[in-house]
KEBADREN-850629 format. One record per atom (N, C-alpha, C): residue in one letter; residue number from 1; x, z negated, y negated; atom name. Coordinates in steps of 0.1 Angstrom, whole numbers, padded with zeros to 4 digits. Each point is the difference from the previous one (the first is absolute). Example, Ala and Ser with C-alpha at 12.3 -4.5 7.8 and 13.67 -1.06 7.14 Angstrom:
<sites>
+------+-----+-------+-------+-------+------+
| type | seq |     X |     Z |     Y | atom |
+------+-----+-------+-------+-------+------+
|    A |   1 |  0132 | -0078 |  0057 |    N |
|    A |   1 | -0009 |  0000 | -0012 |   CA |
|    A |   1 |  0009 |  0000 | -0012 |    C |
|    S |   2 | -0004 |  0007 | -0011 |    N |
|    S |   2 |  0009 |  0000 | -0011 |   CA |
|    S |   2 | -0008 | -0008 | -0011 |    C |
+------+-----+-------+-------+-------+------+
</sites>
This chain:
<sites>
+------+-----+-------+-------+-------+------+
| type | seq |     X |     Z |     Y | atom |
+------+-----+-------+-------+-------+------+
|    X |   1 | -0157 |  0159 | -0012 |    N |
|    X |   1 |  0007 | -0013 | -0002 |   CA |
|    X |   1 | -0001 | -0008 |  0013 |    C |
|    X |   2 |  0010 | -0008 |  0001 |    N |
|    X |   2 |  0003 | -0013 |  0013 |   CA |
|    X |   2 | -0005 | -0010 | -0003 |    C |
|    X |   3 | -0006 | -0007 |  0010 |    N |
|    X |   3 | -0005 | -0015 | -0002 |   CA |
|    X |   3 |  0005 | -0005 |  0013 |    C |
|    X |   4 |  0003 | -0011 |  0000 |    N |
|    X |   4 |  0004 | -0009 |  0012 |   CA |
|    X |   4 | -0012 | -0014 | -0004 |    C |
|    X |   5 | -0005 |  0006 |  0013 |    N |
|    X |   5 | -0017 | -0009 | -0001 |   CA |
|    X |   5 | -0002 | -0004 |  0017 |    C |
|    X |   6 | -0007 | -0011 | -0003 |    N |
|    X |   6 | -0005 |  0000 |  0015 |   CA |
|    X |   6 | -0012 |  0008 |  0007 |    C |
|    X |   7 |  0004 | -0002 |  0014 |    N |
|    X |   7 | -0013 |  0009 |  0008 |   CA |
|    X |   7 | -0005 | -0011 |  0008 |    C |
|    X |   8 | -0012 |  0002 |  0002 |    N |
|    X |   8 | -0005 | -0013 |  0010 |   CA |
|    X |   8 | -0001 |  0004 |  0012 |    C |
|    X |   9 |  0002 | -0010 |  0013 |    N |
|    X |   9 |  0003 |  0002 |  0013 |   CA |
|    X |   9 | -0004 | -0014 |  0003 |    C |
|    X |  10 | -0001 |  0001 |  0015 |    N |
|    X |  10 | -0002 | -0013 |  0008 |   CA |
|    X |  10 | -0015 | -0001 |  0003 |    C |
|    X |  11 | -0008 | -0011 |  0006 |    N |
|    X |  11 | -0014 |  0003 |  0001 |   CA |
|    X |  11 | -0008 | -0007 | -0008 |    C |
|    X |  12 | -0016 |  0000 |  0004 |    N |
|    X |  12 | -0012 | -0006 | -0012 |   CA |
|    X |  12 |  0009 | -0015 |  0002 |    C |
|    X |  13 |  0000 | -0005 | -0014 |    N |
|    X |  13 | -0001 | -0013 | -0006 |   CA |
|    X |  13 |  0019 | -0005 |  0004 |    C |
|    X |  14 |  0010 |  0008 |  0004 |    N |
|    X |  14 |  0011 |  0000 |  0003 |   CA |
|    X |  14 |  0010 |  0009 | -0008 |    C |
|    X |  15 | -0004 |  0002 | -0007 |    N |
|    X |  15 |  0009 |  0013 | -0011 |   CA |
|    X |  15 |  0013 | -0003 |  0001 |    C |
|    X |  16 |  0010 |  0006 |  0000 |    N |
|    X |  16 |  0014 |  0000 |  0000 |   CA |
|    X |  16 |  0001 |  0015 | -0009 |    C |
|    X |  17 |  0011 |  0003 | -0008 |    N |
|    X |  17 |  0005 |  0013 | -0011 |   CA |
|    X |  17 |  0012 |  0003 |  0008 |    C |
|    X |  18 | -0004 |  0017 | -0004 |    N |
|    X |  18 |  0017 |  0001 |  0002 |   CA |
|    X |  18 |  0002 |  0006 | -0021 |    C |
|    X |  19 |  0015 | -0001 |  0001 |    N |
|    X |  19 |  0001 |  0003 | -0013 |   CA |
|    X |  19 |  0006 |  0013 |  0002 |    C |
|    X |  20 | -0009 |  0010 | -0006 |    N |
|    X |  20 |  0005 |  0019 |  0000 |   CA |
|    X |  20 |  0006 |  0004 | -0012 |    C |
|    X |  21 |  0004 |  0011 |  0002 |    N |
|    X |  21 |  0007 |  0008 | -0012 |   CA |
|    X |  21 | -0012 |  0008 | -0002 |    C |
|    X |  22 | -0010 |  0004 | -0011 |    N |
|    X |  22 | -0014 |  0007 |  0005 |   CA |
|    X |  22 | -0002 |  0008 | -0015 |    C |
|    X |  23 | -0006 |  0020 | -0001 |    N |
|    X |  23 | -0003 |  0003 | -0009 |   CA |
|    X |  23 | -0013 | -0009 | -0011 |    C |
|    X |  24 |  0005 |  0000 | -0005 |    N |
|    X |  24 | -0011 | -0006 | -0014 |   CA |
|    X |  24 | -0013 |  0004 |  0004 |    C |
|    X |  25 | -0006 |  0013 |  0005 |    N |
|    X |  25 | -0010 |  0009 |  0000 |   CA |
|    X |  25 | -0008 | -0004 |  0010 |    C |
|    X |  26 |  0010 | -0007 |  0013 |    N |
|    X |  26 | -0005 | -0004 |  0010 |   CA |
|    X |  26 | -0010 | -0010 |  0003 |    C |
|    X |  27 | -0008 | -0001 |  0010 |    N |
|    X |  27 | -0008 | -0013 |  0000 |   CA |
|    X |  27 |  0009 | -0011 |  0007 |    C |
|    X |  28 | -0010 | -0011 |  0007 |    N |
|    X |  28 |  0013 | -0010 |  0003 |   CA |
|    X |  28 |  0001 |  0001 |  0010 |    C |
|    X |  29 | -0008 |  0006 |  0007 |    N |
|    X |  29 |  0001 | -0001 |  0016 |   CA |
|    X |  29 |  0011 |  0017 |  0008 |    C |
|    X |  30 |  0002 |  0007 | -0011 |    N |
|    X |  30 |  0003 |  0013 | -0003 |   CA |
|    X |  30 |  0014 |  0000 |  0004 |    C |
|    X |  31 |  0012 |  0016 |  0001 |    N |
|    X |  31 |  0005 |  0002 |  0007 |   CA |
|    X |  31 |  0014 | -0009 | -0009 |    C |
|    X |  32 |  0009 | -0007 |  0003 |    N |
|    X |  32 |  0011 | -0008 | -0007 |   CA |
|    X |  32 |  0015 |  0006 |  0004 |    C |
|    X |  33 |  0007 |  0005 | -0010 |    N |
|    X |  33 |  0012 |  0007 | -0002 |   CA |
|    X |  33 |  0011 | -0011 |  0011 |    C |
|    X |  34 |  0001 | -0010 | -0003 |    N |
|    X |  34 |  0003 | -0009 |  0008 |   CA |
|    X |  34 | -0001 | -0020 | -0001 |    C |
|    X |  35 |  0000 |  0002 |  0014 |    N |
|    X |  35 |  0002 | -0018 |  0001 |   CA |
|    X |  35 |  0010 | -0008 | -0008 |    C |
|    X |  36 | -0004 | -0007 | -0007 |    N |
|    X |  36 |  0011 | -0011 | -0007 |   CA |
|    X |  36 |  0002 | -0012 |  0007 |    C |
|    X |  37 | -0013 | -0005 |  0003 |    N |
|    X |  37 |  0002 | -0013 |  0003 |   CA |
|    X |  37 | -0010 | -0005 |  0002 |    C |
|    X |  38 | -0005 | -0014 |  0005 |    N |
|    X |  38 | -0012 | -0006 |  0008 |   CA |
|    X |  38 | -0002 | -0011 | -0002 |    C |
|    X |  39 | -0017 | -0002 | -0007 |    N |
|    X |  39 | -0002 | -0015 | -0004 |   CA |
|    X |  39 | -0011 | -0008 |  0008 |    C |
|    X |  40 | -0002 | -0012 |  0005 |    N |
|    X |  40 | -0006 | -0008 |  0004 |   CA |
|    X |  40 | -0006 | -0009 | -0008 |    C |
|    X |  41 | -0008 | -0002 | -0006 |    N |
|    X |  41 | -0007 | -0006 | -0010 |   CA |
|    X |  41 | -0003 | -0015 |  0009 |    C |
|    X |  42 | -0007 | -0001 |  0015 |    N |
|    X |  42 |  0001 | -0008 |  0005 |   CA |
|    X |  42 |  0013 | -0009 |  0005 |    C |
|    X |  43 |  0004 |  0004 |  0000 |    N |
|    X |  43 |  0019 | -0010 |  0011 |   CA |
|    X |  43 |  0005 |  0002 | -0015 |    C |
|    X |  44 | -0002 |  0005 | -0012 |    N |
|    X |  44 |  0009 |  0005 | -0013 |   CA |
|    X |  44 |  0012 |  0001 |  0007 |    C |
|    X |  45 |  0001 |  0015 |  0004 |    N |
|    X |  45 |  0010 |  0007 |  0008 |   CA |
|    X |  45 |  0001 |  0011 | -0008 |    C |
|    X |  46 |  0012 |  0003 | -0006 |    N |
|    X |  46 |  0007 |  0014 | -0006 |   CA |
|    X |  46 |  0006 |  0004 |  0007 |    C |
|    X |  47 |  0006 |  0017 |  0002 |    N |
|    X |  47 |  0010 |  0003 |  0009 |   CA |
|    X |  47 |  0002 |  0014 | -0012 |    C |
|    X |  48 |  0010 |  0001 | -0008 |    N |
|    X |  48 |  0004 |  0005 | -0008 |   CA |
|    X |  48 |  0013 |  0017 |  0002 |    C |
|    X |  49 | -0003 |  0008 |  0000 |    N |
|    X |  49 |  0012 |  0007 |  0004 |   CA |
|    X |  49 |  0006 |  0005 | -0015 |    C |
|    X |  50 |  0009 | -0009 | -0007 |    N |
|    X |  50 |  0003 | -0002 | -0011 |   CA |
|    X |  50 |  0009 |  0014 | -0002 |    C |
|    X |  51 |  0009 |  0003 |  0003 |    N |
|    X |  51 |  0009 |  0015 | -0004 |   CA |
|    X |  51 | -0013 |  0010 | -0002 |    C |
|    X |  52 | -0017 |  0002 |  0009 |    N |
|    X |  52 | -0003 |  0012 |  0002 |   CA |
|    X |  52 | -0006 | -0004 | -0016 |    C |
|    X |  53 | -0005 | -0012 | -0001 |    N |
|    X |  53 | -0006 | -0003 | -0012 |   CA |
|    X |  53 |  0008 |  0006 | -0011 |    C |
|    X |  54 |  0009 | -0005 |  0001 |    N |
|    X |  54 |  0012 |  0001 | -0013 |   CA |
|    X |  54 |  0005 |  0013 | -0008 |    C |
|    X |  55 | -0006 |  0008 |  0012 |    N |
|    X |  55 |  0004 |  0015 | -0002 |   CA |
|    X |  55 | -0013 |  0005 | -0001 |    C |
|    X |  56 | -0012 | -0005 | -0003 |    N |
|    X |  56 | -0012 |  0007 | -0002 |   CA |
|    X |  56 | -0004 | -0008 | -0016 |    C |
|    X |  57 |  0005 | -0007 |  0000 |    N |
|    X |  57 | -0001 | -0004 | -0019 |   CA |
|    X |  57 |  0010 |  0003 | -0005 |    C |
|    X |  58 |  0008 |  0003 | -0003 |    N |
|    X |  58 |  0012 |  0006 |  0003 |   CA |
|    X |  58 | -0007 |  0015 | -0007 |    C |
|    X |  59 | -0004 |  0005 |  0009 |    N |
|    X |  59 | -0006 |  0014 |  0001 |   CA |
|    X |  59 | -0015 |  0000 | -0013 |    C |
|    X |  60 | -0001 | -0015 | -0002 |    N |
|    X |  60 | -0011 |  0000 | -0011 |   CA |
|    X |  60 | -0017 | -0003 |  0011 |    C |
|    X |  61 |  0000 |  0000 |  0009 |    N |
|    X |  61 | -0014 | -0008 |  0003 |   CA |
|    X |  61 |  0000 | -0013 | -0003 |    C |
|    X |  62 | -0011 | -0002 | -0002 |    N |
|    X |  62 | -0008 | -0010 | -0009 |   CA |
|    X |  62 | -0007 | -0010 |  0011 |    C |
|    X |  63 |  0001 | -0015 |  0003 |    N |
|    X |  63 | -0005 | -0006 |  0007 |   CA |
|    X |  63 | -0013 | -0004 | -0001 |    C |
|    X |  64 | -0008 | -0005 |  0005 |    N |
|    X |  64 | -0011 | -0004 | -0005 |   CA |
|    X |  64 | -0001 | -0013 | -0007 |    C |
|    X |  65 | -0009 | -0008 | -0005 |    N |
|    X |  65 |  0000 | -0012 | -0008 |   CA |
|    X |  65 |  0004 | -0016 |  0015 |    C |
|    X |  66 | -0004 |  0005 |  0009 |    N |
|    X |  66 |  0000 | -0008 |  0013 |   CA |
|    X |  66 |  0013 |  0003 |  0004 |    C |
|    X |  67 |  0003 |  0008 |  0007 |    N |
|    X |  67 |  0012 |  0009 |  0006 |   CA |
|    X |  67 |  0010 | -0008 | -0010 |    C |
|    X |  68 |  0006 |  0004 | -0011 |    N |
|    X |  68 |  0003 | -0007 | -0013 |   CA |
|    X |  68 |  0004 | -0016 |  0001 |    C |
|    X |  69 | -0012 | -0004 |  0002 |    N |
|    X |  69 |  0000 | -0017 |  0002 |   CA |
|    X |  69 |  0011 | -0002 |  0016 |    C |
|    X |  70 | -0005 |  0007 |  0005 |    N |
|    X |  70 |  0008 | -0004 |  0013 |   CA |
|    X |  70 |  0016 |  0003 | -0002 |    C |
|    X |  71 |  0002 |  0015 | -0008 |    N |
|    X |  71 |  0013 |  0002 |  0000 |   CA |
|    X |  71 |  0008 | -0009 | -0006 |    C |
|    X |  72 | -0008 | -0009 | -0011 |    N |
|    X |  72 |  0010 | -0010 | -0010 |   CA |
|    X |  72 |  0004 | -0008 |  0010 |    C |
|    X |  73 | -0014 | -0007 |  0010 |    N |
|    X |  73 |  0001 | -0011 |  0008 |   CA |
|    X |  73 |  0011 | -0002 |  0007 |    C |
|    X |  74 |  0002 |  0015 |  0008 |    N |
|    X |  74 |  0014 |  0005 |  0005 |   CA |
|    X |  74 |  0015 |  0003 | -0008 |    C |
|    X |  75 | -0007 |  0002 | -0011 |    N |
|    X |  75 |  0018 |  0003 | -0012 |   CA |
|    X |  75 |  0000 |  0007 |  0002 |    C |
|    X |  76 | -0006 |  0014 |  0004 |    N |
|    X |  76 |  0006 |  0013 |  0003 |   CA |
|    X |  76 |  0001 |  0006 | -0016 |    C |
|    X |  77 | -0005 | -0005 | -0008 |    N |
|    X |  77 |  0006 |  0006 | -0017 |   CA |
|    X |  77 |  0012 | -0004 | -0001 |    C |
|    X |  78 |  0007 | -0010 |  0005 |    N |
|    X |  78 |  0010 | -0008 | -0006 |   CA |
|    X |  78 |  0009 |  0011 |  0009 |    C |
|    X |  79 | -0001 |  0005 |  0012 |    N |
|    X |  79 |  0007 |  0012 |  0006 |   CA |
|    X |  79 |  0004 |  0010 | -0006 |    C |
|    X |  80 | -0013 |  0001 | -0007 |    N |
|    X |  80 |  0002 |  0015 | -0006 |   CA |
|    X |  80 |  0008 | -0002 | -0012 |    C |
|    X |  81 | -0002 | -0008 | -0008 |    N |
|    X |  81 |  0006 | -0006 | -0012 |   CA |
|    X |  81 |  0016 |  0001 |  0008 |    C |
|    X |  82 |  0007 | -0010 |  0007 |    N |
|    X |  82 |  0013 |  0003 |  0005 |   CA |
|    X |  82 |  0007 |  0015 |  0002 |    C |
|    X |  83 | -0012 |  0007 |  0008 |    N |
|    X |  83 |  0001 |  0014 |  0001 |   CA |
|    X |  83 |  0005 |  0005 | -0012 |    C |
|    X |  84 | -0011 |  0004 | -0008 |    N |
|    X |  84 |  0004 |  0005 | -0012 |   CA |
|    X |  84 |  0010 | -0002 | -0006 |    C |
|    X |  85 |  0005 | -0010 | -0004 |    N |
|    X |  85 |  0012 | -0005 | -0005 |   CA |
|    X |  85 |  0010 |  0002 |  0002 |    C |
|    X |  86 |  0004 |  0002 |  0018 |    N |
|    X |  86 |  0010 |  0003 |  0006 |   CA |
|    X |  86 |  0010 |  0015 | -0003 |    C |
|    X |  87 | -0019 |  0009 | -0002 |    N |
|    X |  87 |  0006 |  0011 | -0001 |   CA |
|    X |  87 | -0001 |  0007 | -0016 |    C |
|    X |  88 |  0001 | -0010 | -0009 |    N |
|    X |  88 | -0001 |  0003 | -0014 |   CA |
|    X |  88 |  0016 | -0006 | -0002 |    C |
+------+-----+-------+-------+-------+------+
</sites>
């Protein structure tokens, strides 16, 4: 299974995430299927790559409870919601 979770990056006491596409099995620091998107917890800076996302829930990965909060933040459900619809 897929999770779209963050990985941590940046240095001591400076953390910045990138947001991965990453096996379930994996740890966090482990190898990630791909980049989604990039969070700054400091500047609260998102950088979202919303299509690659779209097509990986879409495909049924599961975000995390965080990852999640940020996507609503962004409306990227309200995307997928449109999506769907369009092609129903």
């Amino acid at each position: 299974m897929v999770k779209l979770r963050l990985k941590r990056c940046g240095r001591k006491q400076r953390a910045v995430y990138r947001i991965v596409a990453i096996d379930l099995r994996s740890r966090r620091e482990g190898k990630d299927l791909r980049k989604v998107g990039f969070y700054d917890p400091m500047k609260n800076q998102t950088y979202l790559n919303v299509p690659v996302i779209l097509y990986f829930l879409e495909k049924g990965a599961q975000p995390t409870e965080t990852v999640q909060n940020l996507f609503k933040k962004a409306e990227v459900f309200n995307e997928l919601l449109s999506n769907q619809m369009r092609f129903n």
